[in-house]
C-alpha positions in Angstrom: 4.5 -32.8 94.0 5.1 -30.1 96.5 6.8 -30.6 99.6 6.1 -28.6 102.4 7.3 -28.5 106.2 5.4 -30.8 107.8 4.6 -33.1 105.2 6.1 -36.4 104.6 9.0 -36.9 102.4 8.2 -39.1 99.6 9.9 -42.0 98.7 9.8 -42.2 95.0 11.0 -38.2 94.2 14.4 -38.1 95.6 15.1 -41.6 93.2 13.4 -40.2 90.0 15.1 -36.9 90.3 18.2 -38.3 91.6 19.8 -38.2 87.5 18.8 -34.9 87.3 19.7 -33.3 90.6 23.1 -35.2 91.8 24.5 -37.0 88.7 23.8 -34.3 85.8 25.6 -31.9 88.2 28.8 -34.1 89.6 27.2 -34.3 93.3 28.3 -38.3 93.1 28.9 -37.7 97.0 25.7 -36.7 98.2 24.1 -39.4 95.5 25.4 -42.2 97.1 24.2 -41.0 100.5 20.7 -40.8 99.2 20.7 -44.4 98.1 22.3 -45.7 100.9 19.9 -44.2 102.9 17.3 -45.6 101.0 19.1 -48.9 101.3 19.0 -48.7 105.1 15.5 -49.1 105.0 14.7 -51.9 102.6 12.1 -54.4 104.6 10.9 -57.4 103.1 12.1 -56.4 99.5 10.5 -53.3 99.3 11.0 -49.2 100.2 9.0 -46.6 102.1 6.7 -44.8 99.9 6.6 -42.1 102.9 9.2 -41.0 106.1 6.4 -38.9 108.2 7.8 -35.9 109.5 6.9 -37.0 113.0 8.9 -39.7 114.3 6.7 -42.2 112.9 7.5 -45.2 111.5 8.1 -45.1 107.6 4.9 -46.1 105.6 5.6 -49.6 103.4 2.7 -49.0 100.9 3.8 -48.5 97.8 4.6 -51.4 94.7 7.4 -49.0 93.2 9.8 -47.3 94.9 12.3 -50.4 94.6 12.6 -50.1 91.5 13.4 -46.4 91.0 15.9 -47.1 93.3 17.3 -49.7 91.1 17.4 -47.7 88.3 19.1 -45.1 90.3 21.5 -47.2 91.6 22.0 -48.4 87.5 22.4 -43.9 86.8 24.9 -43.8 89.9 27.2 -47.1 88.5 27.2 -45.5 84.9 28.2 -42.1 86.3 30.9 -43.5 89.1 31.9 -46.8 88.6 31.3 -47.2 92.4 31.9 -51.2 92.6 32.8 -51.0 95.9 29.5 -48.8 96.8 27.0 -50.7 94.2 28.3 -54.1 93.7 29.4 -54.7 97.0 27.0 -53.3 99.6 23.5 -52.5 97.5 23.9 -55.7 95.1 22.7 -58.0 97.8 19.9 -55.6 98.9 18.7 -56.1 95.1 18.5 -60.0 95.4 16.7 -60.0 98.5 14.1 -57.8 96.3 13.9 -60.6 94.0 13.3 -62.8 96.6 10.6 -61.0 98.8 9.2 -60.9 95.4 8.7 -64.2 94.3 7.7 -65.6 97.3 5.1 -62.8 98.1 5.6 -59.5 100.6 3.5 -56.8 101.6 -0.1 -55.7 100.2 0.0 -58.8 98.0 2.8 -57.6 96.0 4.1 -60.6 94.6 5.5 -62.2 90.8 2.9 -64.4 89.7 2.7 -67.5 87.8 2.6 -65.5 84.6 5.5 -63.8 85.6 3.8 -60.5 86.1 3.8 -58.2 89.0 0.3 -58.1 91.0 -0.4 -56.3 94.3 -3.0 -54.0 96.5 -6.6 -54.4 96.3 -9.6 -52.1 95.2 -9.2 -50.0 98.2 -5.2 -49.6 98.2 -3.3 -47.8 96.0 -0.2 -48.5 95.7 1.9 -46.9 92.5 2.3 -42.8 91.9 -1.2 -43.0 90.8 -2.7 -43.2 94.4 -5.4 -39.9 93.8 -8.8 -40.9 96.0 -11.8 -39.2 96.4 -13.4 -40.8 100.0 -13.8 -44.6 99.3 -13.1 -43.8 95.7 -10.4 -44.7 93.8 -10.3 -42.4 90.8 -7.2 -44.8 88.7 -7.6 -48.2 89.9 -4.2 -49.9 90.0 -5.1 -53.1 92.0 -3.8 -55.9 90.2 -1.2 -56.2 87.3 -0.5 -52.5 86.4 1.4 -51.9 82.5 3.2 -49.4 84.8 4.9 -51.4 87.2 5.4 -54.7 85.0 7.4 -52.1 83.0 9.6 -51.2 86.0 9.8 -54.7 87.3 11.5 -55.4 83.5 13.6 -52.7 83.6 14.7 -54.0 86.9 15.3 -57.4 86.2 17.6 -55.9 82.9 19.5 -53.8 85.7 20.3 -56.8 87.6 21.2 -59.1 85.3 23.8 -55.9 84.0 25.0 -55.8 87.5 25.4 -59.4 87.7 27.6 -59.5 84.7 29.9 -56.0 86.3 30.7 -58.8 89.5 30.5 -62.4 87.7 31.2 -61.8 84.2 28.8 -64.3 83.3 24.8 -64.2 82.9 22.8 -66.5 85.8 19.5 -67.3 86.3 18.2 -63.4 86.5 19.2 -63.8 82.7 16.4 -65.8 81.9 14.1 -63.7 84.5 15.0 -60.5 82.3 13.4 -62.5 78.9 10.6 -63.5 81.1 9.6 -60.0 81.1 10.5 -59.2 77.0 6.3 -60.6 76.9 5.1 -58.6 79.3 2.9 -56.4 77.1 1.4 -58.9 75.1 1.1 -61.1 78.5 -0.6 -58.4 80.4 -3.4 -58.0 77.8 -5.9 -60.5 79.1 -7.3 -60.7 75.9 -6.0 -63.8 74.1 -3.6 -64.8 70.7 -4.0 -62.4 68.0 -5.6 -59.6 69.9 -5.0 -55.5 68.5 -6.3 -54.5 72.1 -3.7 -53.6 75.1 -4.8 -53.2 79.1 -2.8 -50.7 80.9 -3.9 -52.4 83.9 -5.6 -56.4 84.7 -7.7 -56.2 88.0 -7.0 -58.1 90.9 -10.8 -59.8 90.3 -8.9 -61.0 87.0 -6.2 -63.3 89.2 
């Protein structure tokens, strides 16, 4: 995605090219200050999506920016070894994720009974996949999307890696990480025994 002057800096590139553009090349000094950044503005358990270029307020509407940025933060700690940095002063940023999370934040982005991720409705759009025509959405992502139950694992296997680096020991966020090992077959809708996968269950389906 293009950015131009004027436009407004997106949320989810600077985390997915983060690897690439700070670690790959020993800029550990201007990656941390791109995550704490981020950081700075984690509300109710999630990241901006957008920072308008106008003085605006950041725009909250997006189901997975947090957790590039935990998986970022996971790059940076391999890289670094920043304890001080990751364990100390973004750790507890992660929790409160989990927490937002499981009692229910924004857009309806919440971890359901079946331990899934659901969020948005049939006229928000709130993953990378956010193209609209009008009043149509061309990739419907309302719902439980494969793409961000994927994420939402891999985030819940970050923090329970990070839990170990400070306590030495597994918690409960152990067991939320196997939780997730089911995800695929879970997020199927279509019963015991089934050969067919859903890349996304509608919010309708909930």
């Amino acid at each position: 995605m293009p950015v131009t002057p004027g436009s407004p800096i997106g949320g989810g590139i600077p985390r997915i090219s983060l690897t690439g553009l700070c670690l790959s090349t020993g800029r550990f000094q201007e990656a941390r200050a791109i995550l704490a950044t981020f950081g700075r503005y984690c509300s109710e358990g999630m990241l901006p999506n957008y920072f308008p270029d106008n003085g605006q307020a950041p725009a909250y509407n997006t189901s997975d920016a947090t957790m590039w940025w935990a998986y970022a933060l996971y790059r940076y700690y391999q890289a670094t070894g920043d304890k001080q940095f990751v364990l100390e002063e973004q750790l507890p940023l992660l929790r409160d994720v989990i927490c937002w999370h499981q009692k229910g934040t924004r857009h309806g982005i919440k971890l359901d009974q079946d331990s899934l991720i659901s969020g948005g409705n049939e006229h928000v759009q709130l993953t990378w996949m956010d193209a609209k025509c009008g009043d149509f959405v061309v990739t419907p992502r309302a719902g439980k999307a494969v793409e961000i139950n994927a994420l939402w694992h891999n985030f819940a296997c970050t923090m329970t890696y990070l839990h170990r680096e400070v306590y030495g020991q597994h918690d409960h966020l152990w067991r939320l990480r196997h939780s997730h090992s089911r995800m695929v077959s879970r997020s199927s809708g279509t019963g015991p025994g089934s050969v067919c996968r859903c890349d996304q269950v509608g919010w309708h389906h909930r």
